[in-house]
N, C-alpha and C positions, 0 to 999 in steps of 0.2 A: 276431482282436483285437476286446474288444468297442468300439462308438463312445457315446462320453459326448455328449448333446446337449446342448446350455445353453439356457434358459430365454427367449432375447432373440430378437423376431422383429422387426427393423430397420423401421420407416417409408419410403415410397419415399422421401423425398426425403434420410435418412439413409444409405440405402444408395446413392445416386449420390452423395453427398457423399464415404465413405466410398471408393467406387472410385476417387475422384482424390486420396484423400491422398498426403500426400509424408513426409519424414523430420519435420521442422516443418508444422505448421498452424495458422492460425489462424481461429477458429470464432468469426462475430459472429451468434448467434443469439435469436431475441425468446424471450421468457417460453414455457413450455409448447411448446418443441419436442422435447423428450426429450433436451436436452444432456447431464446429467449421467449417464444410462442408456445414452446412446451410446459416452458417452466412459470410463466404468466400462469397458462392453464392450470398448473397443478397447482398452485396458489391459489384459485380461485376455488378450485374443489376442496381443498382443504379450510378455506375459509367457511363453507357452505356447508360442508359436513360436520365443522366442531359443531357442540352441544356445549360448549362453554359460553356463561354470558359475555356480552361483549367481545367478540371475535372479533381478532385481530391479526393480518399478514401482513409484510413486509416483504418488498422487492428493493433490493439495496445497488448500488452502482457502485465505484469509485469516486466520480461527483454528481453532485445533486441535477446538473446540467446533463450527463450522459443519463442518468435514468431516463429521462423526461423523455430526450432525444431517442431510446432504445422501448422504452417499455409501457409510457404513457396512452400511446395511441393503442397499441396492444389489449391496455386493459379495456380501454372506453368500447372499442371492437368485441371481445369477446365479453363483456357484460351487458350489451346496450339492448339484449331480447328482455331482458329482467325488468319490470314494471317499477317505479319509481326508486330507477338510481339517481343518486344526483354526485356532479363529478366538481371538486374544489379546485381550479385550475390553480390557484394560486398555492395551494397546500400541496399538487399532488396527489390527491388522498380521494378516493370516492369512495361512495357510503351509500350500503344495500338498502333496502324498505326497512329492515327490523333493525338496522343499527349497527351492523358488520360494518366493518374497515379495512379496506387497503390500503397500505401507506407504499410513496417509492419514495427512496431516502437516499441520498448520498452519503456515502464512508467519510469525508472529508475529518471532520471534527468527532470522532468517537466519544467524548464526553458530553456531546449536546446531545447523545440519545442515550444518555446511561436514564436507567430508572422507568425505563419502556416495558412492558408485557407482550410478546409474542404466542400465538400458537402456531405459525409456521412461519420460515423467511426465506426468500430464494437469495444469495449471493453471488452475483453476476459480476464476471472477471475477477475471480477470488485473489488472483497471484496478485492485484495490481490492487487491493482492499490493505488499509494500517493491521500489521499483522495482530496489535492489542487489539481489535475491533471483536474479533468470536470471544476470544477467553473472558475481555472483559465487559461486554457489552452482550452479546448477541447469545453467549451459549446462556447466559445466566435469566436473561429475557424467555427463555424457551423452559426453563426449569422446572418453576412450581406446573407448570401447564403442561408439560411432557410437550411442547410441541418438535414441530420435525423441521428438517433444514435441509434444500436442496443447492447443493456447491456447487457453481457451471461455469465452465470457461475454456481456452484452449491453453497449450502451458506455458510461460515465460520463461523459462529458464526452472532449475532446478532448487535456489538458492531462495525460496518461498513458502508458505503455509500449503499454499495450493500441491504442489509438491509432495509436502509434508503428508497434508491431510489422504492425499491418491494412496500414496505407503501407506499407509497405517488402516486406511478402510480394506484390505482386505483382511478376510476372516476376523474382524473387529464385530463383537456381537451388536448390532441395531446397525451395524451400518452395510452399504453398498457402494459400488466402486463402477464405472464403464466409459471405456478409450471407443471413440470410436474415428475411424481417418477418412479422410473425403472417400477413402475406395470400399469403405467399409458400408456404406447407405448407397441410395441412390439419386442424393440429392443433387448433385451435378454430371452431367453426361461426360463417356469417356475422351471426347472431343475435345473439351470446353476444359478436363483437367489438364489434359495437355497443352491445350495454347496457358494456362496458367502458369504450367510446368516452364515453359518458354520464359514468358514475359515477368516472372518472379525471379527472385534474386532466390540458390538453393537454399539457403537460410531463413526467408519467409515460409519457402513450398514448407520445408519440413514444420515450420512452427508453427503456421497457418492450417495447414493443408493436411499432414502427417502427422500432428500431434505430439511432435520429438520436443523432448523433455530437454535436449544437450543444445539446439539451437540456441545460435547468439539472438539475442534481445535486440529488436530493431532500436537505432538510433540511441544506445545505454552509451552515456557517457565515457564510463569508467569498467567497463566492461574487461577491458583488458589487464588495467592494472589490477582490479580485483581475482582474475583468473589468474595472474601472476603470485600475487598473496596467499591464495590457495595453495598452487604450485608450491612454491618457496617455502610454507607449511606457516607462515604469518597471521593464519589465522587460527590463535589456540586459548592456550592458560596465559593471561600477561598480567602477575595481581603487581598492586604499585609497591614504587619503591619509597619504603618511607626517608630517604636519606635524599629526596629530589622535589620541588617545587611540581604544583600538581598546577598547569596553566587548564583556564579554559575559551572557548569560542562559542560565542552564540548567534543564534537566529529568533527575532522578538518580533512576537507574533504579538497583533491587537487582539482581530476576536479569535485568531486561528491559534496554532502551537507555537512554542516557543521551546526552542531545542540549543541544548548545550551540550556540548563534545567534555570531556576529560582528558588532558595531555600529558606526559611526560617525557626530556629530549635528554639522550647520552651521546652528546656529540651529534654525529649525521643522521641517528636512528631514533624513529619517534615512535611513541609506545598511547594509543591508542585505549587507556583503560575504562572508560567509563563513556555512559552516552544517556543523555535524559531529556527526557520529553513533558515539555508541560501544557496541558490543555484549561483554559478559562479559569489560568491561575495568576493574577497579581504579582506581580513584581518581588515586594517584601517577601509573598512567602516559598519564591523561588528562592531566593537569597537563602534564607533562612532554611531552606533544605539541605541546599550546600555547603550551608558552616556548620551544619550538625556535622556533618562527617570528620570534621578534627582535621582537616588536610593542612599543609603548610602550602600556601597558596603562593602561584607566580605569576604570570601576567593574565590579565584576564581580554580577551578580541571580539568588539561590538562594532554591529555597522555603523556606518554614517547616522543612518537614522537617529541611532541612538541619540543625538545632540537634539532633537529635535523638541519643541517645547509642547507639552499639551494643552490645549485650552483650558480645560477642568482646572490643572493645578499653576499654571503657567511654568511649570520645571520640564525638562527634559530628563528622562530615562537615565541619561547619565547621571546626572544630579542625583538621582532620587538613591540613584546605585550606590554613590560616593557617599550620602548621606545613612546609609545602612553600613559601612563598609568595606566597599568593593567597587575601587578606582579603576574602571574600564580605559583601555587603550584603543582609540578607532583605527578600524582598521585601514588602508588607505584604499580609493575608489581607484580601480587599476582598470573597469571596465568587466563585461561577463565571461566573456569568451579568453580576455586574459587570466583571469580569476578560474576560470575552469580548467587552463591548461597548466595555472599553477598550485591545483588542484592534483592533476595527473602526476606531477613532478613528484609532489610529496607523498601520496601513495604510495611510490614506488618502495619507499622505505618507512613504511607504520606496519608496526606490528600491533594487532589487533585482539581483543578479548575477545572472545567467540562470545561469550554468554553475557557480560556486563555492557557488549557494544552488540549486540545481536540484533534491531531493529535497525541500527544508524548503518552496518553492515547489509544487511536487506536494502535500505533505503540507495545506497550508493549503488550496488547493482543492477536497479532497477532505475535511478537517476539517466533521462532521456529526454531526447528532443520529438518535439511533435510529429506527427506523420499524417501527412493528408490523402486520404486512402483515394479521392478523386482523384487527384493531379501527382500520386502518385511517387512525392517525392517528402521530404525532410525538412521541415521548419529549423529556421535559426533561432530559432528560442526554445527554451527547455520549456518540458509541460509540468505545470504548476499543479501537482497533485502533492500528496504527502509526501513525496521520496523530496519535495525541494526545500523541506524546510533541514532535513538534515543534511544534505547536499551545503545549502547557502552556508549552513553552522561551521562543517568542515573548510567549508571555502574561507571564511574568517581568518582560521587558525592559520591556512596557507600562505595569503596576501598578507596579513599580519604579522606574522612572524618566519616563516618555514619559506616564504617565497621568497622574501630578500636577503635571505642567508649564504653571502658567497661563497662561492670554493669549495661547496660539499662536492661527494660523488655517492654514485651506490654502493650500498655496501654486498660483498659477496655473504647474505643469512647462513649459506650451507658451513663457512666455515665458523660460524661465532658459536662459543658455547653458553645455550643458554641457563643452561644448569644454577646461576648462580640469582637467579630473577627469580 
């Protein structure tokens, strides 16, 4: 029988890594350790050693666009000694002689991959993946097939799955856990980290470079006034009050999400209870989610778009809403960057549900402007990943209603007593 070698000759400190995985992993690795070349590989071995028919791997990104650009050429490279692969450029997806599959997928829309079978998946920059993507999609894909999952990235901030999942893998039976800092391999010279060391802002070195879990999130938005809400302890138990109009704001996604906020206002302090997400759901029966709940409804904040007419039915969104309903108030077009700074305003004073706003919360601390690692600098547009659909949603409620509200001020939180909520 001949032996096919493959192309990948492991780094020490990936191959002692690699002898201790377990069914789960997760890999907190700094820039330039050969993550994505590792974790290709071990997809690939893991594909070639199930015994289950129709083997199946997944290599996931944040969007469908980063996978291609990160891990596509990767795979074609270390599988192209293997005798009749053939590679679906259009899909993505190449496929062994016997029928095995590699799929690379983008996070974007978690509901376009529900109903999938995995036996292994790599998740590549997990912190910056829609946190329902494992629970509801990806752990349950791995089940009947016991397959394994390797988690890889460096950290974002603390305020994530990624985070989440680092805590919890240790001494967690099937799983494994490993930090590893540029000074920890030897994958760039002691030289070469110092002029980094220079030419990096300290807040990149640590998050980049040092694997510091507490560095700020390049280019986050809301970064501050979220760290403030922490601070100020705004981020807790807030259940609604039934004696107040329950407003909402939305973000109306075609084939993507469609995200509505939950509000409630006592004077200058806004009460943040609820946050919902809907993927390749229709209109009616978003509605129709929201009137189950019994709420006494008060203004409701859609974008401009909403007027807009569809060819199919020739109604606009709004119509169709008012026709079910649920009279939307447009919000006024004040522009992005003013829309986001009166965004920052009304943060300052929402108090938030920890658990019923707990993705739209994630979403906003990770809401950011793009960064072009060549040139080195900050794009004026935010990057249009999942944190922007809840971001735009929040933005509604601000410009709509919260933004043109004269003559508020902050409120001082430490002295209100919230005993009575």
């Amino acid at each position: 029988m001949a032996v096919i070698t493959l192309p990948y000759r492991p780094r020490i400190y990936q191959r002692q890594a690699y002898d201790k995985l377990r069914r789960f992993n997760v890999l907190v690795w700094s820039r330039r350790t050969g993550k994505t070349v590792f974790a290709v590989n071990w997809a690939i071995r893991k594909l070639i050693e199930c015994k289950l028919p129709d083997a199946r791997v997944s290599y996931i990104m944040p969007t469908y666009k980063q996978a291609k650009r990160v891990a596509w050429n990767y795979l074609k490279t270390f599988t192209a000694p293997i005798p009749g692969m053939r590679y679906l450029e259009q899909e993505l997806r190449a496929v062994f002689p016997d029928g095995r599959e590699f799929w690379l997928l983008g996070g974007e829309d978690c509901d376009a991959l529900r109903g999938i079978y995995l036996d292994a998946v790599v998740c590549d920059e997990f912190a910056q993946l829609p946190p329902a993507l494992w629970g509801t999609v990806l752990r349950p894909a791995l089940a009947d097939r016991e397959g394994a999952a390797l988690i890889i990235g460096t950290p974002f901030g603390m305020a994530n799955q990624f985070h989440q999942f680092y805590v919890q893998a240790q001494g967690l039976p099937g799983w494994f856990r490993s930090l590893l800092t540029c000074r920890d391999t030897d994958a760039i010279k002691p030289e070469e980290l110092e002029a980094l060391k220079r030419e990096m802002s300290p807040e990149e070195f640590e998050q980049e470079m040092m694997c510091s879990w507490v560095a700020s999130v390049r280019g986050a938005f809301f970064a501050k006034e979220l760290a403030q809400a922490d601070a100020e302890g705004r981020i807790t138990r807030v259940p609604r009050d039934a004696l107040l109009p329950v407003h909402t704001s939305w973000d109306l996604g075609m084939a993507n999400r469609t995200v509505v906020w939950l509000w409630q206002t006592v004077g200058a302090e806004i009460r943040a209870i609820g946050c919902r997400a809907y993927s390749s759901t229709g209109l009616p029966a978003i509605i129709a989610d929201l009137q189950q709940l019994g709420y006494s409804w008060g203004s409701h904040y859609a974008p401009h778009d909403a007027q807009v007419r569809e060819l199919g039915s020739g109604k606009s969104r709004m119509e169709i809403a008012l026709a079910l309903g649920m009279r939307w108030t447009i919000a006024p077009q004040v522009g992005l960057q003013s829309g986001i700074d009166q965004t920052r305003a009304m943060l300052s004073r929402v108090w938030f549900d920890a658990e019923q706003c707990k993705d739209g919360i994630e979403a906003l601390r990770l809401y950011r402007t793009e960064y072009d690692d060549e040139r080195r600098v900050f794009s004026n547009a935010p990057l249009h990943d999942w944190t922007s659909d809840y971001a735009d949603s929040a933005r509604m409620f601000a410009v709509g209603s919260q933004g043109k509200a004269p003559g508020w001020a902050p409120l001082d939180y430490r002295q209100l007593d919230r005993a009575a909520i």
